[in-house]
C-alpha positions in Angstrom: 147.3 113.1 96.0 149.9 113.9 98.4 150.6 117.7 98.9 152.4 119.9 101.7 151.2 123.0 100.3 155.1 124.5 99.7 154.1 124.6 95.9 151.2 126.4 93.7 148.0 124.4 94.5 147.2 123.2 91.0 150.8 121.4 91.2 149.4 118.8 93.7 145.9 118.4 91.5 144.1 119.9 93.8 141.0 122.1 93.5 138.4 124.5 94.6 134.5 124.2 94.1 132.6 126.4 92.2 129.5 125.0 94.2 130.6 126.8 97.1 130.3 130.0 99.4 134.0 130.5 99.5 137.2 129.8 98.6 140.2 128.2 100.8 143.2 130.3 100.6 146.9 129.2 100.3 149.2 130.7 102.5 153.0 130.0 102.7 154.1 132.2 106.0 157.3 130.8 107.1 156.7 132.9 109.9 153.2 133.9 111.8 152.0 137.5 110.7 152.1 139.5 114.1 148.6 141.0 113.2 147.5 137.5 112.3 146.4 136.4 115.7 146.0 132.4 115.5 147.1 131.8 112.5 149.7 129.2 112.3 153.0 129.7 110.1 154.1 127.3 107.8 152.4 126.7 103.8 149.2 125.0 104.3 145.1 125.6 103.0 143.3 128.0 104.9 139.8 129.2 105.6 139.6 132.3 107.4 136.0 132.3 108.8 136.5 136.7 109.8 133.9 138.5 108.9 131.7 135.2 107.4 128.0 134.5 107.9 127.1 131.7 109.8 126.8 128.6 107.0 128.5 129.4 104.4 130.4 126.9 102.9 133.9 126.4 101.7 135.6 123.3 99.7 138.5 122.1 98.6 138.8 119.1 96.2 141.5 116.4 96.5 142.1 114.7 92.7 140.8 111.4 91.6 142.2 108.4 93.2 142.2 105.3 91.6 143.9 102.7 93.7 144.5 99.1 93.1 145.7 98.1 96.9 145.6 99.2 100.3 146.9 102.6 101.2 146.0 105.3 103.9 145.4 108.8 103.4 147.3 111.1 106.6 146.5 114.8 106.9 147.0 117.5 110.0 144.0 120.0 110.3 144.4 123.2 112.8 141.5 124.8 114.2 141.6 128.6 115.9 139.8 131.2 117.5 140.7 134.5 119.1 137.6 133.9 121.2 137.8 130.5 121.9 134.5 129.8 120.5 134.4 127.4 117.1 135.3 129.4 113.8 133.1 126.6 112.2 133.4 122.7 111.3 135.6 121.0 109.3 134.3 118.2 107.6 135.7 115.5 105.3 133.7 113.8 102.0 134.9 110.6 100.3 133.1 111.1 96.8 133.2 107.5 95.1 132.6 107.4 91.4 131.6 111.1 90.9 128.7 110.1 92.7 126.5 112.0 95.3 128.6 113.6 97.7 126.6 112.0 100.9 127.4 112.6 104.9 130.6 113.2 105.8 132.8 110.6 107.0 135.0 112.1 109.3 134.5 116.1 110.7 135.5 118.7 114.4 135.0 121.4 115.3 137.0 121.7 118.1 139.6 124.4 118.6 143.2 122.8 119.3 146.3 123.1 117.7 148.1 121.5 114.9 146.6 117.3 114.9 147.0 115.0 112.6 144.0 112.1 111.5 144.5 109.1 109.0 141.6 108.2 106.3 141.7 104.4 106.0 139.6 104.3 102.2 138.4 100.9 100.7 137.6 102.0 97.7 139.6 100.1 94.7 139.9 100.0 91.0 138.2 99.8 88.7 136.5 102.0 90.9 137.7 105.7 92.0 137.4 108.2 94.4 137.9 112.0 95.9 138.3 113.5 99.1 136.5 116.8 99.7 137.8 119.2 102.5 135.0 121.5 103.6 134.4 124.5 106.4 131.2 125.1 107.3 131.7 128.9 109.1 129.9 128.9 112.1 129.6 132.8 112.8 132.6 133.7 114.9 136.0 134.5 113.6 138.8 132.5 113.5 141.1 129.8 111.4 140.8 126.9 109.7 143.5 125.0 107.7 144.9 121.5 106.7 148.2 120.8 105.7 150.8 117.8 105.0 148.2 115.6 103.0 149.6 112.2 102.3 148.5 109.1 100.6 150.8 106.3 102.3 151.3 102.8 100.4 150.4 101.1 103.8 147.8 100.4 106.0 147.0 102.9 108.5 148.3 102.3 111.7 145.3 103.8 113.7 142.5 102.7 111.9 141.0 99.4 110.5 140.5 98.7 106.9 137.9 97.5 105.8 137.2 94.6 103.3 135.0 94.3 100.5 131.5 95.0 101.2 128.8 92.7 99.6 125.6 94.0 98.2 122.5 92.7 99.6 118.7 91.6 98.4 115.8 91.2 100.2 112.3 91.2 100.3 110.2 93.7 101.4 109.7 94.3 105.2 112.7 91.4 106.2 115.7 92.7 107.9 118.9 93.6 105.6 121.8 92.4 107.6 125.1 93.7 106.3 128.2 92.0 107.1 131.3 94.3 107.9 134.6 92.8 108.1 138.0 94.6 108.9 141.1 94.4 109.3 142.6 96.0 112.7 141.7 96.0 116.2 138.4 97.8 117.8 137.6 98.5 121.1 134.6 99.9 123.2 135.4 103.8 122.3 135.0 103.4 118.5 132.2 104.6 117.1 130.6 101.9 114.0 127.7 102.4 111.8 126.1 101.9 108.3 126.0 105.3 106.4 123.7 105.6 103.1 123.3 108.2 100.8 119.8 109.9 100.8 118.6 107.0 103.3 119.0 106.2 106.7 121.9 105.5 108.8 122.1 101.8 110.3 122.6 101.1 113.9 125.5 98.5 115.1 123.5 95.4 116.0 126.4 93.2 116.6 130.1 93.0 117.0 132.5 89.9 116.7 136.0 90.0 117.8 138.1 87.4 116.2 142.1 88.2 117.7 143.7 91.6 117.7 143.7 92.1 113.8 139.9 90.7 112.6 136.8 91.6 113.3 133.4 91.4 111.8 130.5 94.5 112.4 126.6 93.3 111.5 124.3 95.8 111.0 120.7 95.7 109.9 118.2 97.9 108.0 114.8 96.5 109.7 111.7 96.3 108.0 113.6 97.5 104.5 111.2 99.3 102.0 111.5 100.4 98.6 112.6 103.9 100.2 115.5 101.7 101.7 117.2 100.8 98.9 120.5 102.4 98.2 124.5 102.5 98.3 125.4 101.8 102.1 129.3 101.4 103.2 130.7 100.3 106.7 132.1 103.1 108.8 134.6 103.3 112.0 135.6 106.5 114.1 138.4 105.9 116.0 140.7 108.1 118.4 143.2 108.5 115.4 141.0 108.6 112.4 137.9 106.7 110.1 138.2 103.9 108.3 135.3 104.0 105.2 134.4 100.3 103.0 133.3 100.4 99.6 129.5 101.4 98.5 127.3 98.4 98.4 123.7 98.3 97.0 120.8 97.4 99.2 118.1 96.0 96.2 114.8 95.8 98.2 112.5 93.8 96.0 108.7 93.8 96.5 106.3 90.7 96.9 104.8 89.9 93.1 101.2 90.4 93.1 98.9 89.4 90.2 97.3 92.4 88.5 94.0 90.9 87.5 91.7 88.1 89.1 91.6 84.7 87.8 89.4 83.6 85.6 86.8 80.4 85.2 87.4 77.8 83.0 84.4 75.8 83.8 82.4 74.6 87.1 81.0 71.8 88.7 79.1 71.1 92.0 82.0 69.8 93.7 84.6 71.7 91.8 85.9 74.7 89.7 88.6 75.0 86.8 90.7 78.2 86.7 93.2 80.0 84.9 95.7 81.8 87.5 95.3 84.8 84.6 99.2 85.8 86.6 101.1 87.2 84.0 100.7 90.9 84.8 102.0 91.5 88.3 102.8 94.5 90.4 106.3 94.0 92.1 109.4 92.1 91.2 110.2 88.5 89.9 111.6 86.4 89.3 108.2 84.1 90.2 109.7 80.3 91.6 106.2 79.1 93.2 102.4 80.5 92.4 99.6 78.9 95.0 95.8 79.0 94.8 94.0 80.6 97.6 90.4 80.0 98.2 88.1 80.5 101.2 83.9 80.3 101.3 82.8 84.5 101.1 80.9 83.2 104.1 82.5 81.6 107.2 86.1 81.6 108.1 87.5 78.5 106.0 90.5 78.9 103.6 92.9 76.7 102.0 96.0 77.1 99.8 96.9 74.7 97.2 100.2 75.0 95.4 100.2 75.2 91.5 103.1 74.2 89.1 101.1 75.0 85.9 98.9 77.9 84.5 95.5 76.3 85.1 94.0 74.1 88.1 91.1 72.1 89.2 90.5 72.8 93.1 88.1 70.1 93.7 86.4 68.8 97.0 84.1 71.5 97.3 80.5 72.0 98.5 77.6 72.2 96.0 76.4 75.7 95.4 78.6 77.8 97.8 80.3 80.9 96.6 84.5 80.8 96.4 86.4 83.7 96.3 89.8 82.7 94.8 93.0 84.5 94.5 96.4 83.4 93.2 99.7 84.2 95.5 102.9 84.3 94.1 106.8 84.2 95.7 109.8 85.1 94.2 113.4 84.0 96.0 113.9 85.2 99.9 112.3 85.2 103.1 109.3 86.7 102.9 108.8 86.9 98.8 105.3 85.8 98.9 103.1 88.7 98.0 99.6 89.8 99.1 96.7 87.4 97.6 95.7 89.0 93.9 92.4 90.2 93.7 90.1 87.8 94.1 87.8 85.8 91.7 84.1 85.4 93.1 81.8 82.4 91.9 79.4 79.5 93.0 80.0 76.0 92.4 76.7 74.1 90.7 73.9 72.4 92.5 74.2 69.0 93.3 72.0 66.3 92.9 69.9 65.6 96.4 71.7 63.0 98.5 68.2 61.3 99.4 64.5 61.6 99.3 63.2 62.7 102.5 62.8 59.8 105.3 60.1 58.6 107.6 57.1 59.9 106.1 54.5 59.8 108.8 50.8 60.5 109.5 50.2 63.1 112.1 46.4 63.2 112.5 43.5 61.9 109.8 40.2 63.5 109.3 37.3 62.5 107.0 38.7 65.0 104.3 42.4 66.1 104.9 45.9 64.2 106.2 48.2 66.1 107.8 51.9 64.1 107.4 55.3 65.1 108.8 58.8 63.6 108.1 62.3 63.8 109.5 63.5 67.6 108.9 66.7 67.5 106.6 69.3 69.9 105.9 71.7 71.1 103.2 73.6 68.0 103.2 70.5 66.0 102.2 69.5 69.0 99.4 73.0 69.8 98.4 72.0 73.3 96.7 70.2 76.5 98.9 67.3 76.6 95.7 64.9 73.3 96.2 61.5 72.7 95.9 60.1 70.1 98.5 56.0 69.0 96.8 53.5 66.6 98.3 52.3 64.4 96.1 49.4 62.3 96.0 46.9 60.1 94.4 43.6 58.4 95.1 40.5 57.4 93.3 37.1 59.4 92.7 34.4 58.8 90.3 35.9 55.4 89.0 38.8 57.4 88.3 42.4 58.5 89.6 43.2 61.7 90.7 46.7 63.1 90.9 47.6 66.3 93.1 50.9 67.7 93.8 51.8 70.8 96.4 54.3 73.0 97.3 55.1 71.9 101.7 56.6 75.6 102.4 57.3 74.4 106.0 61.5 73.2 105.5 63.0 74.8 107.9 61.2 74.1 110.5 62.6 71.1 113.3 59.3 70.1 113.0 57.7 70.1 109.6 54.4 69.0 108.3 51.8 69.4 105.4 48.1 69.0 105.8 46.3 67.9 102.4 42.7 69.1 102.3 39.9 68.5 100.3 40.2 65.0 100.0 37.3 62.5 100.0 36.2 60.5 103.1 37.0 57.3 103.4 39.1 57.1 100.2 43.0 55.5 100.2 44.8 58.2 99.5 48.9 57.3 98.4 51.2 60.3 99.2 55.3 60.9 98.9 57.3 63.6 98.9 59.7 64.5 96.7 62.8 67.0 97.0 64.0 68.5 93.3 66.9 71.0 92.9 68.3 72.5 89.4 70.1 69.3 89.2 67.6 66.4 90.3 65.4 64.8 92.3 65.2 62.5 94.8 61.5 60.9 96.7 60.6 59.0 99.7 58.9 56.0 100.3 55.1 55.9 99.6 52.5 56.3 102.2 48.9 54.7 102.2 46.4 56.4 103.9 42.7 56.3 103.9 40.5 58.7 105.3 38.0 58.7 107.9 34.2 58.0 107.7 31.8 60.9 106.9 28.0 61.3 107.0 26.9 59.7 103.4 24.7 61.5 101.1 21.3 61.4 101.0 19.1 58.4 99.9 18.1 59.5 96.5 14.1 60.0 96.6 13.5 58.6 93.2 14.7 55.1 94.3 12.5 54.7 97.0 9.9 52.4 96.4 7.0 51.0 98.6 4.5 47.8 98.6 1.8 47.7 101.4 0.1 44.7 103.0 -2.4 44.0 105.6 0.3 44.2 108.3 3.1 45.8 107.1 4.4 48.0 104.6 8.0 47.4 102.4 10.0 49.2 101.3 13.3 49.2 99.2 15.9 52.0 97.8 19.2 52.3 96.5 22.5 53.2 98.5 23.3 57.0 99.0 25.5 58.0 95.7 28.6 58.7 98.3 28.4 56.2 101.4 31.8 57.6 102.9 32.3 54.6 105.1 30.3 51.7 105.3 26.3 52.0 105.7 25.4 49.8 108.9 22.3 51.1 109.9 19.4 53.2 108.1 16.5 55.0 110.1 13.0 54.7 108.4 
């Protein structure tokens, strides 16, 4: 890797692109060409940007190094212009693995005179790397060249080293904090950051200064997504050089989510059996907790259960009220907990009524219809939104009993009441009420009532019989067929 240039370029490894716009040139000039204007003397690479569009490109490639401790990489770079306006930039690549070439790590365009810059690399074996010089011409004519490359078997004496970067995991939308540790001094001109390749650069977000010869860079991606993830290394500019960490990967895993709904087992009125039905998922595992969320499709309630097998009973529930369930899963990290899965709709079953209706009362009584009311109940009395409340009843006519039942359509109302018509007049009439649902029934207490007195029936003609006497006349007949009430006077 080290080369002055003195001898044939291929002698020192080196290179030129064929991905390129140009070519560098070698020049060995022990003395400066009068008609040269600006061009140094010496043997060194050059790019002479004369006559060159603005953009084109020009590099020159540095072998492999594979190197198994720390070393620094010294070079002097010369830039020139008759003008005094930029021939163009020079950048330097580190290229790890015959990888992407990615941002450059270290680049000026400023004109100035012969400089020299260290390269403190942490990349190690097994691992490799190459060093690309590149000119980017930037229009105007001038000079750019590098010379006296060196790979030196100790640290550089400008620039930290650092260590060995860790790779990092996290969970989707957390903050990827990466830990940067070096060895060498900083101070408040340097220049740190994260650079990735084909994703974004990190800001500093924290410096710790140990003594003179330690300190520790954090940096965080925020809110990492898939797009995130990556090879990320440390990076310091400093007043003498750039010091460049190994590639570590950022591994951005997403929150599991199940794929498909879970699915009923069996129901109840105060519970439901599932399968969580989680196998499928979108995102990553591995999967260390599953839970059971369920919430009423009306209202705002919601509750999650944890679950350590494939099937679960979530019990305590109300009678006939619809559930939509979902399963969430979590793999390892802050924040692994995925989005609920799609969600499982169903009712529980009706449940049989807590009680018959209570305190049955008589609200008015006519000579042929009762009208009753009772306490007004709810659903925690019927336990299931489809119920039937009927009015039953039972009295006797024509030496024999009758038994009616009706549908009382007034439940809702704060006030409810039935009137039975078409009853008898003073008849005892026994009446209940009884509330039914799909799954039972329960009745209240039993009323007697009897009916008011009505106007009886006729005397019937053919009973009426007569005997006359001197003085009087009697006369005798039967009772009227219906009497309603008790007879206590008849007109003649």
């Amino acid at each position: 890797g080290c080369c002055t240039f003195d001898e044939p370029l291929s002698s020192c490894g080196y290179s030129q692109s064929d991905d390129d716009d140009l070519n560098w040139d070698q020049v060995n000039a022990p003395v400066k060409p009068s008609s040269a204007q600006g061009m140094p003397s010496g043997s060194f690479m050059l790019v002479n940007t004369s006559g060159k569009f603005a953009g084109q490109k020009a590099h020159l490639l540095m072998p492999n190094l594979k190197e198994n401790d720390t070393h620094c990489i010294d070079f002097h770079y010369y830039v020139s212009s008759k003008s005094g306006a930029s021939p163009g930039t020079l950048n330097v690549y580190v290229k790890v693995n015959d990888g992407p070439i990615g941002n450059p790590v270290w680049n000026t365009s400023i004109t100035a005179p012969w400089n020299r810059t260290e390269l403190a690399i942490s990349t190690f074996w097994p691992n490799f790397y190459q060093v690309v010089f590149e000119v980017v011409t930037s229009g105007h004519s001038g000079y750019v060249a590098i010379d006296e490359v060196k790979v030196l078997r100790h640290p550089c004496t400008k620039t930290p080293h650092f260590l060995r970067l860790q790779s990092v995991e996290v969970n989707a939308g957390q903050f990827a904090t990466f830990q940067c540790t070096a060895n060498g001094g900083t101070d408040s001109n340097d220049r740190l950051w994260l650079q990735g390749i084909y994703v974004r650069d990190a800001p500093l977000k924290d410096i710790k200064v140990f003594n003179i010869w330690r300190f520790v860079a954090l940096f965080s991606v925020v809110n990492a997504t898939k797009r995130d993830a990556g090879n990320y290394r440390c990076m310091i500019r400093t007043e003498g050089g750039v010091g460049v960490s190994n590639y570590a990967e950022l591994i951005v895993k997403e929150p599991p989510v199940p794929i498909a709904p879970p699915q009923l087992s069996s129901v109840g009125a105060t519970y439901l059996w599932i399968q969580l039905n989680a196998n499928s998922i979108n995102g990553d595992g591995p999967i260390i907790q599953r839970e059971v969320e369920y919430r009423t499709s009306s209202g705002t309630w919601y509750d999650i259960q944890p679950v350590d097998s494939t099937s679960y009973k979530i019990g305590h529930l109300d009678p006939d009220t619809e559930y939509e369930i979902s399963v969430l899963l979590t793999r390892p990290g802050e924040g692994g907990t995925g989005s609920p899965g799609p969600a499982l709709k169903t009712r529980t079953k009706c449940a049989d009524p807590m009680r018959g209706p209570r305190r049955l009362e008589v609200v008015e009584i006519k000579s042929r219809q009762i009208t009753i009311c009772w306490e007004p109940f709810g659903y925690n009395v019927t336990r299931c939104h489809r119920y039937n409340l009927t009015v039953h009843y039972r009295y006797q006519a024509g030496g024999q009993e009758q038994v009616r039942e009706e549908v009382s359509w007034d439940t809702e109302s704060s006030h409810p009441q039935h009137t039975i018509t078409n009853l008898s007049p003073y008849t005892n009439v026994s009446i209940k009420l009884v509330l039914m649902n799909p799954e039972g029934r329960k009745e209240s207490q039993e009323l007697v009532v009897q009916t008011d007195e009505d106007v009886p029936s006729a005397v019937p003609l053919e009973s009426i019989q007569g005997s006359t006497f001197e003085e009087k006349i009697f006369l005798q007949w039967r009772e009227p067929a219906q009497t309603y009430g008790v007879i206590t006077l008849y007109e003649v």
